[in-house]
KOLGU-225579 format. One record per atom (N, C-alpha, C): chain; residue number from 1; x, y, z; residue in one letter. Coordinates in pm, whole numbers. Example, Ala and Ser with C-alpha at 12.3 -4.5 7.8 and 13.67 -1.06 7.14 Angstrom:
BEGIN
A, 1, 1319, -569, 780, A
A, 1, 1230, -450, 780, A
A, 1, 1320, -330, 780, A
A, 2, 1285, -225, 708, S
A, 2, 1367, -106, 714, S
A, 2, 1290, 3, 787, S
END
This chain:
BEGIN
A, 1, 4513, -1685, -1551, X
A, 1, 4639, -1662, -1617, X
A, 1, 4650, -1733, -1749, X
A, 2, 4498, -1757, -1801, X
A, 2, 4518, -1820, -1946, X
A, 2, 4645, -1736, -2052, X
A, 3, 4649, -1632, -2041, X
A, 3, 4723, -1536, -2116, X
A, 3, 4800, -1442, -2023, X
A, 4, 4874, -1345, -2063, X
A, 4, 4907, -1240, -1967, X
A, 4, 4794, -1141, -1995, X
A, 5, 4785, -1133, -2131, X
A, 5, 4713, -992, -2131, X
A, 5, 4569, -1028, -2064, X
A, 6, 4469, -1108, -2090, X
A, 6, 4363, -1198, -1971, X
A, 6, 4398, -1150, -1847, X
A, 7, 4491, -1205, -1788, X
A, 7, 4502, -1226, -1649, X
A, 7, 4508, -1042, -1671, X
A, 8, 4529, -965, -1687, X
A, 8, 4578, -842, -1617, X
A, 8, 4437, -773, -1634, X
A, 9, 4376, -787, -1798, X
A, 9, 4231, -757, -1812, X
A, 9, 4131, -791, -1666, X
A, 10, 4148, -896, -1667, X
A, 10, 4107, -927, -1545, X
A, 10, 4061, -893, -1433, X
A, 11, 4227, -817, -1381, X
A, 11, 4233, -749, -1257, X
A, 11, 4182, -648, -1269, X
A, 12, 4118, -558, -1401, X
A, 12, 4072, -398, -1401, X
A, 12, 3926, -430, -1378, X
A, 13, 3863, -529, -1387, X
A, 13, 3694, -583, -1393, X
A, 13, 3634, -660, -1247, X
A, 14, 3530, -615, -1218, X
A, 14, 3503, -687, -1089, X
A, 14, 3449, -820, -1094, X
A, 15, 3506, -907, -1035, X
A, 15, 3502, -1055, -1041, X
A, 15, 3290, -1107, -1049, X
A, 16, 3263, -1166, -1114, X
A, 16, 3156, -1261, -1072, X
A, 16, 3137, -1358, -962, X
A, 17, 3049, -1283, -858, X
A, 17, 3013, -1419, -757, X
A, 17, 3036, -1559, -774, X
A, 18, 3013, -1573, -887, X
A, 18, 3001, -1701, -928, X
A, 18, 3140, -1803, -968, X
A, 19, 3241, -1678, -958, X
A, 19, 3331, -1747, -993, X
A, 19, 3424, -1704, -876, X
A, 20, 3340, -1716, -763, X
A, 20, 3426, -1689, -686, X
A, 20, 3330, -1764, -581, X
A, 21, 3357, -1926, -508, X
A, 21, 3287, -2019, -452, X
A, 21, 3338, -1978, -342, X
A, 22, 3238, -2024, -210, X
A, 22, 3251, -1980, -94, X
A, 22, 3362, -2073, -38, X
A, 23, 3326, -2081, 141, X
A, 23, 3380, -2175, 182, X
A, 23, 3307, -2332, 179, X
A, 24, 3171, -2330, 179, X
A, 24, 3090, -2433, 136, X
A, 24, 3130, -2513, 33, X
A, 25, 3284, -2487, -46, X
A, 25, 3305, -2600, -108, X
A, 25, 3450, -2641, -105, X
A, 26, 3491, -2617, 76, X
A, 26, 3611, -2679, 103, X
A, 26, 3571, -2813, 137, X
A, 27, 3678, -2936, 152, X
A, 27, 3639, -3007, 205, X
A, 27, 3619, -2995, 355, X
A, 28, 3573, -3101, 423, X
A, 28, 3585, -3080, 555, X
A, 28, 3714, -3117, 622, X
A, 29, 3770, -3039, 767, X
A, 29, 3914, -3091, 839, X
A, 29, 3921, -3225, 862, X
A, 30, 3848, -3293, 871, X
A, 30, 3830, -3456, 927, X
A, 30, 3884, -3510, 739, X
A, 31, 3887, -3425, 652, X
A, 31, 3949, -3505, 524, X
A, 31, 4056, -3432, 493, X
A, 32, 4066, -3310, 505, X
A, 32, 4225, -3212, 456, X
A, 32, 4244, -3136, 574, X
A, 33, 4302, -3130, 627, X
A, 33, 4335, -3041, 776, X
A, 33, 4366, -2919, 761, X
A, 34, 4460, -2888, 644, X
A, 34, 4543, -2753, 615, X
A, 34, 4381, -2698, 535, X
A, 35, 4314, -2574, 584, X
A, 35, 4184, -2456, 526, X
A, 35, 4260, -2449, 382, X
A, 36, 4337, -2400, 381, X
A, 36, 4406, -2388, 200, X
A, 36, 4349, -2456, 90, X
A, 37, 4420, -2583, 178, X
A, 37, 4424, -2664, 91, X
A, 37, 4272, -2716, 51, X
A, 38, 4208, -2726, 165, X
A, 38, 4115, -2757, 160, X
A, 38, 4012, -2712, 66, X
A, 39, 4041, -2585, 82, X
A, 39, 3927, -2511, -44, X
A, 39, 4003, -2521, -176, X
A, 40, 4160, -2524, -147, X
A, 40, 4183, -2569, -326, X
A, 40, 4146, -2749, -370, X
A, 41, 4132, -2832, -278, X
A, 41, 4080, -2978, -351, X
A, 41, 4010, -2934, -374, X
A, 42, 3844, -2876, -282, X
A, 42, 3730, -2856, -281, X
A, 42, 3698, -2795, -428, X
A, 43, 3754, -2718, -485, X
A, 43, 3778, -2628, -607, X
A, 43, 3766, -2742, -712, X
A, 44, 3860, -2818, -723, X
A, 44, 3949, -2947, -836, X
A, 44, 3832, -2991, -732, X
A, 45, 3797, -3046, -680, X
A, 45, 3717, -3130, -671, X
A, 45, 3571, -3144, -763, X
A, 46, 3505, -2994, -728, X
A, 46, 3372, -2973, -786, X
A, 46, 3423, -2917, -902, X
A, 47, 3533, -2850, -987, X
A, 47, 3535, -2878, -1131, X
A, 47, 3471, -2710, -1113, X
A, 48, 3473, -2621, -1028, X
A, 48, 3418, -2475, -1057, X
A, 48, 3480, -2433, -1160, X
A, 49, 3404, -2332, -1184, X
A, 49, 3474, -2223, -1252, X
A, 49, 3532, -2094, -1137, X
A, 50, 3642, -2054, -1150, X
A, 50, 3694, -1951, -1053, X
A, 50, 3803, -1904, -1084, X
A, 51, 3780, -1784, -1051, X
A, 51, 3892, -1628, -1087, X
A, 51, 3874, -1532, -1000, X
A, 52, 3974, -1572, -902, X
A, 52, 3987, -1504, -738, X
A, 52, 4129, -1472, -731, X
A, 53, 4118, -1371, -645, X
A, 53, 4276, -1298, -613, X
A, 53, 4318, -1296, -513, X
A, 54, 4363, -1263, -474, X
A, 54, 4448, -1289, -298, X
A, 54, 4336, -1221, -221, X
A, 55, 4303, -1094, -180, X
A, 55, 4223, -1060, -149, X
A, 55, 4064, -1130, -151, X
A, 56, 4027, -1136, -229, X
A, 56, 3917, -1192, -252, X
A, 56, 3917, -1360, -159, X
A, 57, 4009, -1464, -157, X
A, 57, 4021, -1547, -127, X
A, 57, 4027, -1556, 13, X
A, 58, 4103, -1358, 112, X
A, 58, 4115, -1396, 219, X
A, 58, 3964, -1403, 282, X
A, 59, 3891, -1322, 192, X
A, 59, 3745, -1230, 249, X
A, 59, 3686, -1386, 259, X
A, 60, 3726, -1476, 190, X
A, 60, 3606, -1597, 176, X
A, 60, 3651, -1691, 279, X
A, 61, 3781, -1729, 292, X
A, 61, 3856, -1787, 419, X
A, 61, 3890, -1688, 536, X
A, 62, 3775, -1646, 580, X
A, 62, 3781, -1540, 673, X
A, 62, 3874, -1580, 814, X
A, 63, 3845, -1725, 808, X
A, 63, 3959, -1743, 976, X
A, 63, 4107, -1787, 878, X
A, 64, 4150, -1777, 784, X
A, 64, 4245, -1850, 716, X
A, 64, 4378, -1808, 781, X
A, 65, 4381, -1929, 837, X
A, 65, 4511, -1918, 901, X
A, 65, 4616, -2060, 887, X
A, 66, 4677, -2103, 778, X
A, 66, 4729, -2214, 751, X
A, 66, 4816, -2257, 855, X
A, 67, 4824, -2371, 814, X
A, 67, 4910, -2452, 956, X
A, 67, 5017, -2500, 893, X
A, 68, 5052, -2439, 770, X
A, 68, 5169, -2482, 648, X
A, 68, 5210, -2347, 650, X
A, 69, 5381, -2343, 634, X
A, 69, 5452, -2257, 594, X
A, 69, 5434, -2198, 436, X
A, 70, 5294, -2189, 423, X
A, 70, 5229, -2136, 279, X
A, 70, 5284, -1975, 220, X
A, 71, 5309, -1945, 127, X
A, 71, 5363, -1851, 60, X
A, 71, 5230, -1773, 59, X
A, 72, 5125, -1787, 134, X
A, 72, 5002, -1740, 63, X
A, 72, 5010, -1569, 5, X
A, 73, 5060, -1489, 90, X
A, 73, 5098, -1383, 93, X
A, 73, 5157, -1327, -95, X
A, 74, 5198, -1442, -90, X
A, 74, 5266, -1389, -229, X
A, 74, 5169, -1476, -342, X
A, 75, 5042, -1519, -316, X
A, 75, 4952, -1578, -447, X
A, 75, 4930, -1481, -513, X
A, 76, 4906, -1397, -608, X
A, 76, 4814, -1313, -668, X
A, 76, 4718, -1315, -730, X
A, 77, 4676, -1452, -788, X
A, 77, 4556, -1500, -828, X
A, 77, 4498, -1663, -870, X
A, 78, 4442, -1712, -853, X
A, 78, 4425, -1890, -878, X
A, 78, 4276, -1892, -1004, X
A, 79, 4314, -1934, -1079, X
A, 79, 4179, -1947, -1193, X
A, 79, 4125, -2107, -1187, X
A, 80, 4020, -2119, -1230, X
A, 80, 3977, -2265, -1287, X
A, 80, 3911, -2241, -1387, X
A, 81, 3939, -2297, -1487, X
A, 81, 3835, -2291, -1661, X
A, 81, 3799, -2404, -1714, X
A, 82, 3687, -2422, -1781, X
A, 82, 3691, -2550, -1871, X
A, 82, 3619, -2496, -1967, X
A, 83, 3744, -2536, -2102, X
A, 83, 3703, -2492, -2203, X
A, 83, 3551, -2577, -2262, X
A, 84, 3446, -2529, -2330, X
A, 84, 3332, -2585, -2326, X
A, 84, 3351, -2606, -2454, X
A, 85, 3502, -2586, -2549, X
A, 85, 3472, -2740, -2706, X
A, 85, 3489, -2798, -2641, X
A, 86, 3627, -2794, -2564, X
A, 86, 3719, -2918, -2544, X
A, 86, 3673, -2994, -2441, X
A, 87, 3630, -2930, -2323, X
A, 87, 3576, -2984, -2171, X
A, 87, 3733, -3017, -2137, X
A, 88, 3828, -2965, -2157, X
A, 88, 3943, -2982, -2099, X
A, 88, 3985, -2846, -1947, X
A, 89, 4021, -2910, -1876, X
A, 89, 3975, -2803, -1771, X
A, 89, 4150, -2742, -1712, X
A, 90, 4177, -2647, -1685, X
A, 90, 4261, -2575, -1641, X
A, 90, 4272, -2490, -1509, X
A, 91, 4413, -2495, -1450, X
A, 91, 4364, -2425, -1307, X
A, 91, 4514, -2291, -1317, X
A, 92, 4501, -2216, -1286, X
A, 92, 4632, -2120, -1312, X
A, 92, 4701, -2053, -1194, X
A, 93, 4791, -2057, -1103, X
A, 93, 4820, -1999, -1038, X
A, 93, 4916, -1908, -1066, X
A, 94, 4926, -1782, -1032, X
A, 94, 5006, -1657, -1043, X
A, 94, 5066, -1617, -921, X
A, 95, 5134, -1632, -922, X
A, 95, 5215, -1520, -814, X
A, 95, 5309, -1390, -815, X
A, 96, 5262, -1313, -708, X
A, 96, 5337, -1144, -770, X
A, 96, 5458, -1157, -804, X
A, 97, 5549, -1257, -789, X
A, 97, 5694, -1256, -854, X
A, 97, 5717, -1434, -837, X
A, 98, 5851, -1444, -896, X
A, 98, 5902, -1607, -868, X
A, 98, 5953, -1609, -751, X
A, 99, 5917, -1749, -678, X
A, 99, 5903, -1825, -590, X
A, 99, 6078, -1883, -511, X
A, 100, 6031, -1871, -424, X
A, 100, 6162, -1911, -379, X
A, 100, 6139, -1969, -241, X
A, 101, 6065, -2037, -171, X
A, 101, 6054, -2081, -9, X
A, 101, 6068, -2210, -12, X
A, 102, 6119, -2151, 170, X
A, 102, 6157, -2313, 245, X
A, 102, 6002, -2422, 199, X
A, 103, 6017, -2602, 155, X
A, 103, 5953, -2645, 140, X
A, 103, 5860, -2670, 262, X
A, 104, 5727, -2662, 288, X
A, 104, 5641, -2627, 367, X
A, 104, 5651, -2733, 484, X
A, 105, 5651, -2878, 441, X
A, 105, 5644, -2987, 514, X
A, 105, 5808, -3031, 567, X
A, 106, 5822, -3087, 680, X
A, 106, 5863, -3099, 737, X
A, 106, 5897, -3300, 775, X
A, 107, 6048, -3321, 724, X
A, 107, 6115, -3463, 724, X
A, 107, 6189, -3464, 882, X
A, 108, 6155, -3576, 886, X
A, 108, 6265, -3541, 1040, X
A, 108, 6266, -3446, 1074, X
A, 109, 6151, -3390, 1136, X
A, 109, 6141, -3275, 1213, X
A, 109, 6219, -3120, 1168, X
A, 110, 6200, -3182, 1015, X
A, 110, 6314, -3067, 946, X
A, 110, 6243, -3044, 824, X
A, 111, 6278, -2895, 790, X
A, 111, 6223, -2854, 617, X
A, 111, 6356, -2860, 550, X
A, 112, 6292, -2986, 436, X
A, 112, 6410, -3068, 370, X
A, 112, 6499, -2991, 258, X
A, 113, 6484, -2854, 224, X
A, 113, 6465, -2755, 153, X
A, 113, 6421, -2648, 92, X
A, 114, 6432, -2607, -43, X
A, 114, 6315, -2521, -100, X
A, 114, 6278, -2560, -196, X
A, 115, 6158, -2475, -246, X
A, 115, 6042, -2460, -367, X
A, 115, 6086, -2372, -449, X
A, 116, 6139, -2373, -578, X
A, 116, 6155, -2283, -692, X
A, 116, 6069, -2318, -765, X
A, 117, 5973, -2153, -787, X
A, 117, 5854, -2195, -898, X
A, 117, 5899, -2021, -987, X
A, 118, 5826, -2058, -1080, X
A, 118, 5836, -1910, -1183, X
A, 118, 5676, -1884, -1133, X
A, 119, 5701, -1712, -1172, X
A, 119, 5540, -1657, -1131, X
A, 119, 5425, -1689, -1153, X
A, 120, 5438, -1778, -1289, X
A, 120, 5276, -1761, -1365, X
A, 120, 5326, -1945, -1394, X
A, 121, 5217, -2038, -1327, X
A, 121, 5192, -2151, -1349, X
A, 121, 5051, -2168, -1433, X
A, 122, 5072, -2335, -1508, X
A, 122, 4932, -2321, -1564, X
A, 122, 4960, -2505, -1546, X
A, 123, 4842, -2570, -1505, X
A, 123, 4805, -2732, -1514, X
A, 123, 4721, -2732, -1583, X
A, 124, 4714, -2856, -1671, X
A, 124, 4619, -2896, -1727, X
A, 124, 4522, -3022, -1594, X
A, 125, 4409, -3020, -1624, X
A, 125, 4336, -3086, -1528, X
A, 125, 4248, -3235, -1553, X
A, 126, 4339, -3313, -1541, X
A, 126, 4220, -3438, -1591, X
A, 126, 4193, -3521, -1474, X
A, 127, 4054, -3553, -1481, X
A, 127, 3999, -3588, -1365, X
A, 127, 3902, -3729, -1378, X
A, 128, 3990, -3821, -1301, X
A, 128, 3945, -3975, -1306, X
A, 128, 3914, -4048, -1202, X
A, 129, 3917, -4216, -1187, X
A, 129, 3935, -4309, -1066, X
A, 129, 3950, -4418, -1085, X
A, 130, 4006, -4447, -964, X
A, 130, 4050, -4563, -970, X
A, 130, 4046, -4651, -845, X
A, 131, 4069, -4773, -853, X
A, 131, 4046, -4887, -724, X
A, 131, 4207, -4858, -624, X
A, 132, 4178, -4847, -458, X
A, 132, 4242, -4779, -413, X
A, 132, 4282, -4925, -349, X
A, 133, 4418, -4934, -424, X
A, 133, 4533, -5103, -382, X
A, 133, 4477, -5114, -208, X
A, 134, 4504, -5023, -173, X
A, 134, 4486, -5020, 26, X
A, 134, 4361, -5046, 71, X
A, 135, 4259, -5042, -2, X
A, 135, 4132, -5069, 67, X
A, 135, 4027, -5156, -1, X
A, 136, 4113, -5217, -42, X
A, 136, 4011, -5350, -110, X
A, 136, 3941, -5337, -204, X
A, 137, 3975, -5232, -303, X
A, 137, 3925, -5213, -436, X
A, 137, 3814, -5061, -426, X
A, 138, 3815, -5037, -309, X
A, 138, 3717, -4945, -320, X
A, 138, 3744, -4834, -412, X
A, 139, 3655, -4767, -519, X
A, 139, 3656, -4640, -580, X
A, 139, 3702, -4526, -509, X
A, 140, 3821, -4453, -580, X
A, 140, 3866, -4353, -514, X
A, 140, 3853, -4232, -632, X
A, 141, 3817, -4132, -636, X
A, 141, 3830, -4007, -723, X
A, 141, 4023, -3976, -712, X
A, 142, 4038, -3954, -834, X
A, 142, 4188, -3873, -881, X
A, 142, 4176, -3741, -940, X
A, 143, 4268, -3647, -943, X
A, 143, 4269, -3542, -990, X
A, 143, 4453, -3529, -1015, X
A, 144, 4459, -3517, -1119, X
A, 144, 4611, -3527, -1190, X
A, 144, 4602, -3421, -1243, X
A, 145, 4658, -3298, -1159, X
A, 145, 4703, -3154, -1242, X
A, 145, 4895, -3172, -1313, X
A, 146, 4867, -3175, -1473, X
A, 146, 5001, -3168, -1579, X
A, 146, 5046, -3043, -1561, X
A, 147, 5136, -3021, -1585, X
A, 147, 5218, -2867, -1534, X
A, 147, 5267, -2837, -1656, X
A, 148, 5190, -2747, -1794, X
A, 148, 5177, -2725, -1927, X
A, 148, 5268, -2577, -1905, X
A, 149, 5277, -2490, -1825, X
A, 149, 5306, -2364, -1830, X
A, 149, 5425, -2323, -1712, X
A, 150, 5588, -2262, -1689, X
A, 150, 5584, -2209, -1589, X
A, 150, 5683, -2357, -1568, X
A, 151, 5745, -2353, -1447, X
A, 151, 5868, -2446, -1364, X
A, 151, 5823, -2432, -1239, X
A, 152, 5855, -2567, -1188, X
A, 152, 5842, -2615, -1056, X
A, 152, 5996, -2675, -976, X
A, 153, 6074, -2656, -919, X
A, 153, 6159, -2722, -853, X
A, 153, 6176, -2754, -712, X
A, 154, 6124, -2877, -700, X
A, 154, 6216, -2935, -560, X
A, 154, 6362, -2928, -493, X
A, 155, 6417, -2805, -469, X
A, 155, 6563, -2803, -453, X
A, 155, 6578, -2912, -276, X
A, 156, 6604, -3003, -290, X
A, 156, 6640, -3068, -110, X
A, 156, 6774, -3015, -112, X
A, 157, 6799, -3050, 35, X
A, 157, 6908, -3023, 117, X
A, 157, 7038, -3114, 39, X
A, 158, 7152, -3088, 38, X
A, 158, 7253, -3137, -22, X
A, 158, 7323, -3284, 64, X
A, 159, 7306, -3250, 211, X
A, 159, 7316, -3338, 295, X
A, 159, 7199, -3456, 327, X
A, 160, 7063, -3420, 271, X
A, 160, 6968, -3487, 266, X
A, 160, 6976, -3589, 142, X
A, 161, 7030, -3499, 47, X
A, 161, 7047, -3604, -50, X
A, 161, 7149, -3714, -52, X
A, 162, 7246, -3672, -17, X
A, 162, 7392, -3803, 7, X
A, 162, 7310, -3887, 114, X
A, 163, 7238, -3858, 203, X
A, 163, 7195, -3918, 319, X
A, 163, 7053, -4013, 260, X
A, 164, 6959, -3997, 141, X
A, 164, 6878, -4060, 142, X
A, 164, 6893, -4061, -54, X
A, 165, 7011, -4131, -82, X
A, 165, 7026, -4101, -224, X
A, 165, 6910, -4170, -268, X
A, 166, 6909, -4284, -256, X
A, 166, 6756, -4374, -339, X
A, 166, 6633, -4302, -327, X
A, 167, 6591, -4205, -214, X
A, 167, 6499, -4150, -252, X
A, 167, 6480, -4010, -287, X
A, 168, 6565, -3940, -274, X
A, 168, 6543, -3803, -265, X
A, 168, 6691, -3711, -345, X
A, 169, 6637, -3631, -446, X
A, 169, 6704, -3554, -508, X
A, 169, 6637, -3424, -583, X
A, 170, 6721, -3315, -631, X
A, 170, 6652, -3223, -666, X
A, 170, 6536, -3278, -775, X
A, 171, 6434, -3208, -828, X
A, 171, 6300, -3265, -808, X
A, 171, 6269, -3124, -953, X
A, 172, 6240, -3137, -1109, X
A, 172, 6164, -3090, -1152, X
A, 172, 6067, -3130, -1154, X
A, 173, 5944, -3037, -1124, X
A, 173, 5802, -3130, -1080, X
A, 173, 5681, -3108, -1235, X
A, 174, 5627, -3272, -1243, X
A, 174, 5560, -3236, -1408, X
A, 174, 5425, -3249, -1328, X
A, 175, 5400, -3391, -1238, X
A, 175, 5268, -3376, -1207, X
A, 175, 5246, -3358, -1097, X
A, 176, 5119, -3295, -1008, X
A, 176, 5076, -3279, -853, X
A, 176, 4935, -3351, -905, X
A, 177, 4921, -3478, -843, X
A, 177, 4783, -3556, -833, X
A, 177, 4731, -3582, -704, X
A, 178, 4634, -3509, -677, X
A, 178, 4553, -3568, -537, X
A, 178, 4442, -3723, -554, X
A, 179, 4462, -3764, -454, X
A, 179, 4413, -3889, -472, X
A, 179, 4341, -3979, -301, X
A, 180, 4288, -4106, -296, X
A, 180, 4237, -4132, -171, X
A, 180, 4291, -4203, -146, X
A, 181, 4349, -4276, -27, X
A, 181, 4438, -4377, 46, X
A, 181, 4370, -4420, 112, X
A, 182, 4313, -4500, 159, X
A, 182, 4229, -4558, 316, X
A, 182, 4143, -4472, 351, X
A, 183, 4110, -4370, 281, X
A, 183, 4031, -4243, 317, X
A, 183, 4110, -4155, 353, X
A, 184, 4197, -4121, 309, X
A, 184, 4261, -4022, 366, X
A, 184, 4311, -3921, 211, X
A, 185, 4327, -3799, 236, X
A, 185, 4333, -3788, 105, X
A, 185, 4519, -3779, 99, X
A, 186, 4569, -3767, -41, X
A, 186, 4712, -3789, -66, X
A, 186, 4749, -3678, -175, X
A, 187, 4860, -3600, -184, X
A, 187, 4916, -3559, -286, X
A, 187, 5045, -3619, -314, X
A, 188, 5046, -3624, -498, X
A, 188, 5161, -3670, -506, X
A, 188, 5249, -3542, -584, X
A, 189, 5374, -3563, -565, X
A, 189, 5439, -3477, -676, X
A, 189, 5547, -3580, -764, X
A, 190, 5532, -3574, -880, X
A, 190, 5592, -3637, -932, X
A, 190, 5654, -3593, -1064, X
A, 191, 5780, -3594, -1113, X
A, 191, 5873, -3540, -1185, X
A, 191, 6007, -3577, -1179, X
A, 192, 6106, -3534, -1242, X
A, 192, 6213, -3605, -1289, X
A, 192, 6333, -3539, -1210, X
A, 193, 6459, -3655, -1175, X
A, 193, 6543, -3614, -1071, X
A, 193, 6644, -3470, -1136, X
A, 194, 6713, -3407, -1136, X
A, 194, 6795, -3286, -1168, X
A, 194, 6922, -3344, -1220, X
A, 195, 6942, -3469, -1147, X
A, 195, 7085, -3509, -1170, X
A, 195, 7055, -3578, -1204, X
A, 196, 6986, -3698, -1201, X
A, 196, 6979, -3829, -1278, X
A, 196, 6915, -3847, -1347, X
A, 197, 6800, -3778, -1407, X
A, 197, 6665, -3805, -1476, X
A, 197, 6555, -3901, -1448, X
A, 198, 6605, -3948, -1337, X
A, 198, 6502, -4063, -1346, X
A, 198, 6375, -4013, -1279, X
A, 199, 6278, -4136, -1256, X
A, 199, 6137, -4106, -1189, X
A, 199, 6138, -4094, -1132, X
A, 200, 6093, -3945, -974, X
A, 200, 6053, -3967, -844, X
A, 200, 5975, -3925, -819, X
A, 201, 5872, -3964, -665, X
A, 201, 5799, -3921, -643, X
A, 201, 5764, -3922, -549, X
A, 202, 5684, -3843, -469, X
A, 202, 5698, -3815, -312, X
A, 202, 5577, -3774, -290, X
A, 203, 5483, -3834, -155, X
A, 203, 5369, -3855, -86, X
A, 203, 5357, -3750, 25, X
A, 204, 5250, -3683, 3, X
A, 204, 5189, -3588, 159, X
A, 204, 5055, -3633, 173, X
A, 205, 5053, -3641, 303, X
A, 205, 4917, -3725, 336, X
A, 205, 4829, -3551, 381, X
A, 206, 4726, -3490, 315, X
A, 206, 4682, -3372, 366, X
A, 206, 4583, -3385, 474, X
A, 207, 4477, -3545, 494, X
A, 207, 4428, -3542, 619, X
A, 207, 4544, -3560, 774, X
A, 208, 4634, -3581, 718, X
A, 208, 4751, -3560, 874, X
A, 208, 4837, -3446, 864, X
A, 209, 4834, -3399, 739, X
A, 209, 4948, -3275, 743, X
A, 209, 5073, -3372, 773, X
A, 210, 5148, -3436, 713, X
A, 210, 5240, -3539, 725, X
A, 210, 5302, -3558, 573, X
A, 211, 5436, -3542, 560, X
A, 211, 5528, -3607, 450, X
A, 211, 5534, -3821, 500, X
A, 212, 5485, -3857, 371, X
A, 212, 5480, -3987, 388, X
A, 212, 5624, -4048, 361, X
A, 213, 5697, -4090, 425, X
A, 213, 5826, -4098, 389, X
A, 213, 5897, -4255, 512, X
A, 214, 5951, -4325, 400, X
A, 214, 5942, -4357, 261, X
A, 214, 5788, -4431, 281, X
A, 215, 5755, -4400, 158, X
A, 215, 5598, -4454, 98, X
A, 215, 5598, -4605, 157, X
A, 216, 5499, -4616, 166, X
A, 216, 5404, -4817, 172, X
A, 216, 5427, -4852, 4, X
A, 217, 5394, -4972, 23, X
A, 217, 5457, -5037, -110, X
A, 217, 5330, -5013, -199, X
A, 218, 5231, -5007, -127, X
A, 218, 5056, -4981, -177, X
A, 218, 5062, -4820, -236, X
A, 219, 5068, -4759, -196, X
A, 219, 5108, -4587, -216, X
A, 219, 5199, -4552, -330, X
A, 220, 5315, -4652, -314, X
A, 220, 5359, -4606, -463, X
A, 220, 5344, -4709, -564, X
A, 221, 5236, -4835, -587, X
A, 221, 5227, -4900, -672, X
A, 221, 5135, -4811, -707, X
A, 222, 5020, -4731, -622, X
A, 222, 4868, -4634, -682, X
A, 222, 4991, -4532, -796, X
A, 223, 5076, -4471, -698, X
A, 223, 5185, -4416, -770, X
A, 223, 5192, -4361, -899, X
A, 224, 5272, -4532, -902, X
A, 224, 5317, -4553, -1027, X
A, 224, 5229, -4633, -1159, X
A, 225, 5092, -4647, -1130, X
A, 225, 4999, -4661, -1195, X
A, 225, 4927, -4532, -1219, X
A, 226, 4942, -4377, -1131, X
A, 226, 4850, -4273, -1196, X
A, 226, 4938, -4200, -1272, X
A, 227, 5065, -4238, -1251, X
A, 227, 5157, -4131, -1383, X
A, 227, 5307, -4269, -1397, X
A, 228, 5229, -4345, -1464, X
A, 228, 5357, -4445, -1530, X
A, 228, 5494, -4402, -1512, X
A, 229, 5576, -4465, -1520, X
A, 229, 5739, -4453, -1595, X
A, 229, 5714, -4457, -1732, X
A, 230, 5809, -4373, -1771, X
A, 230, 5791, -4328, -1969, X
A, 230, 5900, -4462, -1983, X
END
């Protein structure tokens, strides 16, 4: 989805093998539990190149059956590029229309709201590491996708919010960074409150399939060291 007119060119041409990686480069369940997801770190992980469409993606996740209330149904296509001046790398997700679902994970045995996204997303992809506060300095790989193209919103529950004001409020989202915790892997989302502007940010642990809530003090110091306060 570098472009519109790209992305649609696209769809009239038959994809390259090559840019279309198997399952051999999901991670394994013992590190991301949710298959999805798994093959999208696996993706940001190895830095492919890929331009796959819904179809194409189910043929390759042949048992794909998420254990997340995933919109998958409505993806229409996921890219990865790196431009070879820049080596700046990009990942694009499209979907056949804008977004509107219950948020996937589950707070108190409850989905804390919804997901408002517009159809055509684009991240920029920079990919680093760092010493993981929780495990004694050990090297952890980061992947900090910037959200350059397209809206993201965290809408929570209205009663969730009076009920957990310090942490939780509607949610424009700038960054999604995966990252390692004790070995476990972590996404963060992080972006600015709706009503207040300020910084928040909120933890899913993807080897438990678990909303981390409220964070360890270790979790959001990694935090707030991979995407500062401005």
């Amino acid at each position: 989805m570098f472009c519109v007119v790209a992305a649609v060119a696209a769809q009239d041409q038959p994809l390259s093998a090559s840019l279309r990686p198997g399952r051999e480069i999901s991670l394994p369940p013992t590190e991301v539990k949710d298959t999805f997801f798994a093959y999208v770190v696996g993706i940001i992980a190895a830095g492919a190149e890929v331009d796959i469409d819904n179809a194409q993606m189910r043929d390759i996740l042949t048992e794909f059956k998420s254990s997340l209330s995933l919109p998958f149904d409505l993806i229409a296509r996921v890219t990865q590029h790196t431009d070879p001046g820049t080596a700046q790398a990009a990942i694009g997700l499209d979907f056949l229309r804008d977004v509107n679902i219950p948020i996937p994970f589950s707070l108190l045995f409850y989905h804390p709201g919804s997901i408002v996204a517009s159809q055509d997303l684009l991240f920029q992809v920079t990919r680093s590491s760092m010493k993981d506060p929780a495990a004694l300095g050990v090297m952890v790989p980061v992947y900090d996708l910037s959200l350059t193209q397209g809206s993201v919103l965290v809408d929570i529950d209205d009663w969730l919010e009076v009920l957990f004001r310090a942490y939780l409020e509607d949610t424009m989202i700038k960054h999604i960074v995966f990252f390692q915790s004790k070995g476990d892997w972590i996404g963060m989302l992080e972006g600015s409150g709706k009503r207040s502007g300020r910084v928040l940010r909120a933890y899913f642990n993807f080897t438990r399939n678990v909303i981390v809530f409220p964070p360890p003090a270790s979790l959001d110091h990694a935090g707030k060291y991979l995407v500062p306060d401005p």
